[in-house]
C-alpha positions in Angstrom: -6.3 13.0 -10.5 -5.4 10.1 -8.1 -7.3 9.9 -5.3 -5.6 7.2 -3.6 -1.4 6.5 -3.8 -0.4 4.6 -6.8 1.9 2.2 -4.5 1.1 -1.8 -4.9 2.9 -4.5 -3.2 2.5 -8.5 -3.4 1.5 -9.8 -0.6 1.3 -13.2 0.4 -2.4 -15.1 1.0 -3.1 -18.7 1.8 -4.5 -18.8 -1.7 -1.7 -17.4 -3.2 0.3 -13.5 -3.9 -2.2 -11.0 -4.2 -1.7 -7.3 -5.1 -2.6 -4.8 -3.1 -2.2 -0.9 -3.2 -1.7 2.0 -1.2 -4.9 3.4 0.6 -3.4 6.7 1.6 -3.6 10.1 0.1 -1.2 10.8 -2.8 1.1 12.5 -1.8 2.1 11.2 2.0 5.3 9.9 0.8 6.2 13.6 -0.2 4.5 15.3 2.7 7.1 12.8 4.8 5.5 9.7 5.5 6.9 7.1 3.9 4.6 3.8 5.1 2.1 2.8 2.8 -1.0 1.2 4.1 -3.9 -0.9 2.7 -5.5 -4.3 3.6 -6.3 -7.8 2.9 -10.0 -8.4 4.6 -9.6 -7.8 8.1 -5.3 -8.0 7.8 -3.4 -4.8 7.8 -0.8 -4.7 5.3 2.1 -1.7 5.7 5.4 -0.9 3.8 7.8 1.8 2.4 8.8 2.2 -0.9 12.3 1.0 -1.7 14.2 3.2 -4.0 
């Protein structure tokens, strides 16, 4: 079982695009929050899934 959301977006670095993914629990988009949330060193990085 996951323990984090599967969720990965491109994000844009000096060095280039670089992945990141989801660093909430599973099943927030479900439970009704639909921003996903991880980051890039220090940099948050939040989005919703588009459908």
């Amino acid at each position: 079982m996951e323990i984090t959301c599967t969720a990965v977006k491109l994000t844009p670095t000096a060095t280039g695009d670089v992945p990141v993914r989801c660093s909430k629990h599973p099943d927030h988009v479900a439970a009704g929050d639909p921003v996903h949330e991880s980051r890039v060193g220090v940099f948050p990085v939040r989005w919703t899934s588009q459908e």
